[in-house]
ROSE-4610 file (N, C-alpha, C; in Angstrom, 1 decimal, always signed):
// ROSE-4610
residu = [X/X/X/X/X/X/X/X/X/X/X/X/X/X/X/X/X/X/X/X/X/X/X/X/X/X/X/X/X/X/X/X/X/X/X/X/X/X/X/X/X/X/X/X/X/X/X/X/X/X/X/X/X/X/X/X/X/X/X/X/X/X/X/X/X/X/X/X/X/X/X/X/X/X/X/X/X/X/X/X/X/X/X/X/X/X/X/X/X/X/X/X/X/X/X/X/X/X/X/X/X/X/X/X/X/X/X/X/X/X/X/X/X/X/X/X/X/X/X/X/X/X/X/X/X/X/X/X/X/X/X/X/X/X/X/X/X/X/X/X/X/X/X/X/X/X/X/X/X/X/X/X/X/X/X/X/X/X/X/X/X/X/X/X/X/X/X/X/X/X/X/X/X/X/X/X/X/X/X/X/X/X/X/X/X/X/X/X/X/X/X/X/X/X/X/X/X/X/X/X/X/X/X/X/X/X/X/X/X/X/X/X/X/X/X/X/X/X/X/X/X/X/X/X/X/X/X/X/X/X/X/X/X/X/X/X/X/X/X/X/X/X/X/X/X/X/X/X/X/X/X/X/X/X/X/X/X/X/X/X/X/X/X/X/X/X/X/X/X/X/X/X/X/X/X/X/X/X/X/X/X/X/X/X/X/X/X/X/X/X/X/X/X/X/X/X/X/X/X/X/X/X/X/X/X/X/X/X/X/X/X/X/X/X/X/X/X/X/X/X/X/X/X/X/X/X/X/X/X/X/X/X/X/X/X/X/X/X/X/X/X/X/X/X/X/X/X/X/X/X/X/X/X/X/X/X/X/X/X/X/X/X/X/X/X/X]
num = [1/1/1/2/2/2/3/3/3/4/4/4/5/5/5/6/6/6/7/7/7/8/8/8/9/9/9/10/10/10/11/11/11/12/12/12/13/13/13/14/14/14/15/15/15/16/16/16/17/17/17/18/18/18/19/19/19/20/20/20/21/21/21/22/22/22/23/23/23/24/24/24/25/25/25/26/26/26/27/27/27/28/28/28/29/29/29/30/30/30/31/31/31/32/32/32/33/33/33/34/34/34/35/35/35/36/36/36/37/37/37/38/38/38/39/39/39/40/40/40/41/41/41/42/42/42/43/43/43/44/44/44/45/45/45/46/46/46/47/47/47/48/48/48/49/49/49/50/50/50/51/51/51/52/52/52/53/53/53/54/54/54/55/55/55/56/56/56/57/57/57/58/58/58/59/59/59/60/60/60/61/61/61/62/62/62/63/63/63/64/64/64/65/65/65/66/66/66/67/67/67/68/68/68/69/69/69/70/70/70/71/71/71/72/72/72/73/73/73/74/74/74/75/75/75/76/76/76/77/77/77/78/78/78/79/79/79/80/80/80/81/81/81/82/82/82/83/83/83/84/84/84/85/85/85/86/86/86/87/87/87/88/88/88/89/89/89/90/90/90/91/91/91/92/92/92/93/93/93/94/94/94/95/95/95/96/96/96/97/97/97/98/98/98/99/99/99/100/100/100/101/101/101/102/102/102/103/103/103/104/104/104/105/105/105/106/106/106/107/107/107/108/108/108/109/109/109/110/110/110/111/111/111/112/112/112/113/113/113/114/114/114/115/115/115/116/116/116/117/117/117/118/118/118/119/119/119/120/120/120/121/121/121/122/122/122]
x = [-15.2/-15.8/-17.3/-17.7/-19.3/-19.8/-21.0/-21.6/-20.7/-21.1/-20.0/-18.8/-18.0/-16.3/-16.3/-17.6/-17.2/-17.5/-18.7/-19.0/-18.6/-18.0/-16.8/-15.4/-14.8/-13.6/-13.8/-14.9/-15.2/-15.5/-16.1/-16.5/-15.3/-14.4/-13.3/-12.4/-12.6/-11.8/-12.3/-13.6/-13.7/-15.1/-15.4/-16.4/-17.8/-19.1/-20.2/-21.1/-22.0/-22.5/-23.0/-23.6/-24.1/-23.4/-21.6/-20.6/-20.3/-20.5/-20.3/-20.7/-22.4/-23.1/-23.3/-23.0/-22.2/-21.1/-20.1/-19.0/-19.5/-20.7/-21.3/-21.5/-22.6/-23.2/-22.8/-21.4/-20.8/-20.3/-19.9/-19.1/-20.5/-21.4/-22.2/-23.4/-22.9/-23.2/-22.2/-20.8/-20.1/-19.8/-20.7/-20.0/-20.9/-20.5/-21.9/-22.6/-23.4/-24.6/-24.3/-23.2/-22.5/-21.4/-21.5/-20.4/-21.6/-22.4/-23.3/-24.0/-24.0/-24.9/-23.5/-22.4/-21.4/-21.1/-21.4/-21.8/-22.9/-24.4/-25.0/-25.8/-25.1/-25.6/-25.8/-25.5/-25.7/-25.3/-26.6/-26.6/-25.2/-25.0/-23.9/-24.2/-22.5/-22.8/-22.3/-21.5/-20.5/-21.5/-22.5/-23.5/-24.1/-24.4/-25.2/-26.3/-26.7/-27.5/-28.9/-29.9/-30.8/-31.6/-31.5/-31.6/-31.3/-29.4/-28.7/-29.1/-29.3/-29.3/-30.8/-31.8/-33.0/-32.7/-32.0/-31.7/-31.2/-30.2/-29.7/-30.6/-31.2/-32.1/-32.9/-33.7/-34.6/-33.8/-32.6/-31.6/-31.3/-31.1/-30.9/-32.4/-33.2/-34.4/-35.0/-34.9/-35.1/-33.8/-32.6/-31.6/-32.1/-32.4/-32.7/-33.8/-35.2/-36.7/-36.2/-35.1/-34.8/-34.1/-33.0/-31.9/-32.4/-33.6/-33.8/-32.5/-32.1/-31.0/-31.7/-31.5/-32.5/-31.5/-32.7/-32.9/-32.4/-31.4/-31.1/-32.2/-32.4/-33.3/-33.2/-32.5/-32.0/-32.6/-32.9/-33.4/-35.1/-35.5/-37.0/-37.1/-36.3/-36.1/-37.1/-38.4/-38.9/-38.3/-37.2/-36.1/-36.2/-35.5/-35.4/-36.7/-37.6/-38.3/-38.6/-38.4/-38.1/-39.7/-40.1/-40.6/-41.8/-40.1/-40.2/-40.1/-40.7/-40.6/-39.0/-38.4/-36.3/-36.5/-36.5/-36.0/-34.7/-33.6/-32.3/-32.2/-31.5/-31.1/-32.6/-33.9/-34.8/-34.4/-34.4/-33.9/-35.0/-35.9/-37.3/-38.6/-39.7/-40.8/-41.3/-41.2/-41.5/-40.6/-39.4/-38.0/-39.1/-39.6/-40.1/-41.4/-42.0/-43.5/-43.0/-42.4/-41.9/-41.0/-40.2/-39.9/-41.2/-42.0/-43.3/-44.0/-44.2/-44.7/-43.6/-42.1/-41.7/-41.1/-40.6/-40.2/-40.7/-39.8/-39.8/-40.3/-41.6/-42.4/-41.2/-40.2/-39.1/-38.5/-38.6/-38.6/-39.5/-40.8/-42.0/-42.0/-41.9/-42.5/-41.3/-40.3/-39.5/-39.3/-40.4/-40.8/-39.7/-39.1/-37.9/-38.7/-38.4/-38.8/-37.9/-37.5/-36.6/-37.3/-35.9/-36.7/-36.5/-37.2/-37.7/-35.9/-34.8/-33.5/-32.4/-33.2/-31.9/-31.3/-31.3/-30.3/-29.0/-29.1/-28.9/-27.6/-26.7/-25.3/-24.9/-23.8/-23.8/-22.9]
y = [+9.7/+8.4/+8.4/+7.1/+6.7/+5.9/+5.9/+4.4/+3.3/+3.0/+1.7/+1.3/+2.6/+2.3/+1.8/+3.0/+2.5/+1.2/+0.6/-0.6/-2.1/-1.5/-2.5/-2.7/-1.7/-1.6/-2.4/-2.4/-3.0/-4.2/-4.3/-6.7/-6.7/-5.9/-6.9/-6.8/-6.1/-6.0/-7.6/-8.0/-9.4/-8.8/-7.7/-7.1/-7.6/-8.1/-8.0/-7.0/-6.9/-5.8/-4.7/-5.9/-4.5/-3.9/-4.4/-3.5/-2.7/-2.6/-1.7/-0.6/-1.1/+0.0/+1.0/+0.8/+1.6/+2.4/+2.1/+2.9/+3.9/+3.4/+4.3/+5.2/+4.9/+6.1/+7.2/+6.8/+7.5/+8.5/+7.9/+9.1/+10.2/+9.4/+10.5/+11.1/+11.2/+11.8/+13.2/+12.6/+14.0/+14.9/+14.3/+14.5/+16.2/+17.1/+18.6/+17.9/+19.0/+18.7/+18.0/+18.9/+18.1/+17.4/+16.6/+15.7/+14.3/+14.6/+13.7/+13.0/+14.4/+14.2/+13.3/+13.4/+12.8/+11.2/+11.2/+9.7/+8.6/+9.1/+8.4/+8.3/+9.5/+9.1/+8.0/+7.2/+6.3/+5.0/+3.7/+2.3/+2.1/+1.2/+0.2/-0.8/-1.0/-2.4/-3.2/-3.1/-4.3/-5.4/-5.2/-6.0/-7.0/-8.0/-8.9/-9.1/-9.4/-9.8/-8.7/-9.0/-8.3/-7.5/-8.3/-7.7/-6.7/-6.4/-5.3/-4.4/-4.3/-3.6/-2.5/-3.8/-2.5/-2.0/-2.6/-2.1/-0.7/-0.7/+0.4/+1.6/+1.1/+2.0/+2.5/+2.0/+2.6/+3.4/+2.9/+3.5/+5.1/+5.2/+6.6/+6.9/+6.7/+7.5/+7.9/+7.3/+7.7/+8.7/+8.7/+9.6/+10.8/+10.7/+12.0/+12.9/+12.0/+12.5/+13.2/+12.5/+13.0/+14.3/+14.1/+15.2/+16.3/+16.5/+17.6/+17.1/+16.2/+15.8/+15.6/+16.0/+15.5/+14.1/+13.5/+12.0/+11.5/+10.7/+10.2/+9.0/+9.5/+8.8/+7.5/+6.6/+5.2/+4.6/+5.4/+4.8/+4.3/+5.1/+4.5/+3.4/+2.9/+2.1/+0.5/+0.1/-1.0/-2.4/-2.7/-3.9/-3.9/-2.7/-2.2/-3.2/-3.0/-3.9/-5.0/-6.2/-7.1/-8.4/-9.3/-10.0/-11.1/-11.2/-11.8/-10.5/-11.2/-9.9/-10.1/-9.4/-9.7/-9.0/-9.3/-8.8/-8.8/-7.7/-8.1/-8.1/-8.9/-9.3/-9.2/-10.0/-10.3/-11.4/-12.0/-13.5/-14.2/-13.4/-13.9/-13.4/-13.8/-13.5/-12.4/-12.3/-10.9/-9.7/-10.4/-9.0/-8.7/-9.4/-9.5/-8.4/-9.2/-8.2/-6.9/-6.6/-5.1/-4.3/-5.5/-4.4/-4.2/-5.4/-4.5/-3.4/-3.6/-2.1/-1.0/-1.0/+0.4/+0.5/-0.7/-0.1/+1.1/+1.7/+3.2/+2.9/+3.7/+3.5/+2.8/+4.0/+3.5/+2.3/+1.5/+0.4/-0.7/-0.5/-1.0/-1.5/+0.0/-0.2/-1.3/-1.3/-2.1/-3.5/-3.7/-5.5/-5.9/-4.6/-5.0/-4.3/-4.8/-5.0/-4.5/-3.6/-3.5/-2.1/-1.7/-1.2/+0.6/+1.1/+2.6/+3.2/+2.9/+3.6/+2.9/+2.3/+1.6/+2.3/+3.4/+4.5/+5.5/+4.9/+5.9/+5.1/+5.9/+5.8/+6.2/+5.6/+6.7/+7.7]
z = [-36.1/-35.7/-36.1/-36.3/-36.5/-35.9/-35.8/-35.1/-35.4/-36.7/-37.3/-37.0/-36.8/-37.0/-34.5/-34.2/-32.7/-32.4/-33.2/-32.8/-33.3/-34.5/-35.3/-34.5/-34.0/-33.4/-32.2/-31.3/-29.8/-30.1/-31.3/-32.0/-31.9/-32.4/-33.1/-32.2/-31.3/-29.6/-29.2/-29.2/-28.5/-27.5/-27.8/-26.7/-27.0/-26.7/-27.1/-27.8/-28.1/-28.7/-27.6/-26.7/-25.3/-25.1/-24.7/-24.2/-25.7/-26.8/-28.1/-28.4/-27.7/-27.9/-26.6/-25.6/-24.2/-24.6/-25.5/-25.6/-26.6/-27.7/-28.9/-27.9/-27.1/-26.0/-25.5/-25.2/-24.0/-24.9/-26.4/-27.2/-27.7/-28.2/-28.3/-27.2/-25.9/-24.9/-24.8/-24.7/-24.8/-26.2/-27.0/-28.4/-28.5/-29.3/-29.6/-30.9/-31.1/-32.1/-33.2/-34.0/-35.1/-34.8/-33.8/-33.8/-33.6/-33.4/-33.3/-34.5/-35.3/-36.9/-37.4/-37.3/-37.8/-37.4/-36.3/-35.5/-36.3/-36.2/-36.9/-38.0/-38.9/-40.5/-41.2/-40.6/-41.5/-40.7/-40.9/-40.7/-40.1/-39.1/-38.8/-39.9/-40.9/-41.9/-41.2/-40.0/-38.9/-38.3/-38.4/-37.5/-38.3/-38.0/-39.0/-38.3/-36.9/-36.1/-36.5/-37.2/-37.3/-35.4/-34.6/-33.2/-33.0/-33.1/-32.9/-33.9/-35.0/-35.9/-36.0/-35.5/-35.4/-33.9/-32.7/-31.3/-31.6/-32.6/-33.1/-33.3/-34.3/-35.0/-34.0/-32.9/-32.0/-31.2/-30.7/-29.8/-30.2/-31.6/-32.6/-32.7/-32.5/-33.0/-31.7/-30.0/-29.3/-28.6/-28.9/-28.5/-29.4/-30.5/-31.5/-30.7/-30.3/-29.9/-28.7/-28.2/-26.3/-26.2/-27.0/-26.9/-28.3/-29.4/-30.3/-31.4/-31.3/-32.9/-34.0/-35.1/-36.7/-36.2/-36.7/-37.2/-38.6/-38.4/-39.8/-40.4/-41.7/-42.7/-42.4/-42.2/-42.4/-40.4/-39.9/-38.9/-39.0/-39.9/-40.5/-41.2/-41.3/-42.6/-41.9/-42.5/-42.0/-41.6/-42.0/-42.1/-41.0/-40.1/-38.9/-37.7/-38.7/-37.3/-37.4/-36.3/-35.8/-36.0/-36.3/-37.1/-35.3/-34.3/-33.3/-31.7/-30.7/-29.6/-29.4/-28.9/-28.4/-27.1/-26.1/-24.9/-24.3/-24.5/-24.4/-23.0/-22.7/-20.9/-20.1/-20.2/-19.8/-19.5/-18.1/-17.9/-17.6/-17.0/-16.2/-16.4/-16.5/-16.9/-16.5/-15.2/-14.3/-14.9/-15.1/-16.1/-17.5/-17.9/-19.1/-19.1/-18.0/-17.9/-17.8/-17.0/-16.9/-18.1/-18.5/-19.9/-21.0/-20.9/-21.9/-21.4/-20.0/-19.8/-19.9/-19.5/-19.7/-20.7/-21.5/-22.6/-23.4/-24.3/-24.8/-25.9/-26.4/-27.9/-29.2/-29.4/-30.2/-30.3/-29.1/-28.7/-29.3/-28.7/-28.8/-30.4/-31.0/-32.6/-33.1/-33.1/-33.2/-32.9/-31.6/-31.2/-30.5/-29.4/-29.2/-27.6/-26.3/-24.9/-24.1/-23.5/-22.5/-21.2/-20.7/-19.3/-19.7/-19.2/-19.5/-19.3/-18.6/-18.5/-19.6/-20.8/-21.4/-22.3/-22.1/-22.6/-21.7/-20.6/-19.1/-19.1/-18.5/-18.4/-17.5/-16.1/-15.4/-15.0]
């Protein structure tokens, strides 16, 4: 399995991307070292939403910094960052202020806002 084929198979289930990328998670939470490098070598092409796609990218570059995984090349890639701020599921201003403060640098650089646990599963 890859990023792509998990988060292709859950669109095309009818699932959103948030619930897509929860199930990406969970497999590469239980997944070992190399089953991980095998997960996200490479870009999701399933996504068109530039949002998701650098969401992605930060999401792989801060799972790599957290857990000691080499970093795939394609998570650097400048495209990757986002032009406009996106705060996903920010409904309210107060939600908002606080995702700029905790959001996670990988986050940040990306112009993308959310809260310091958006990688936490439980």
């Amino acid at each position: 399995m890859t990023l792509n084929n998990i988060l292709k198979h859950s669109l095309n289930e009818g699932r959103d991307f948030s619930f897509a990328w929860r199930i990406f998670l969970d497999q590469f939470y239980i997944a070992d070292k190399k089953q991980r490098a095998s997960l996200i070598e490479s870009a999701p092409s399933c996504l068109e939403d530039s949002r998701h796609l650098a969401y992605c990218a930060a999401g792989i570059h801060m799972l790599c910094r957290t857990l000691g995984q080499p970093m795939p090349t394609w998570v650097t890639n400048t495209s990757f960052i986002l032009e406009e701020p996106y705060f996903p599921g920010a409904t309210t201003d107060l939600l908002r202020l606080v995702c700029l403060i905790e959001s996670p640098p990988e986050f940040k650089m990306r112009n993308i806002f959310t809260t310091e646990n958006v990688l936490g599963r439980a």
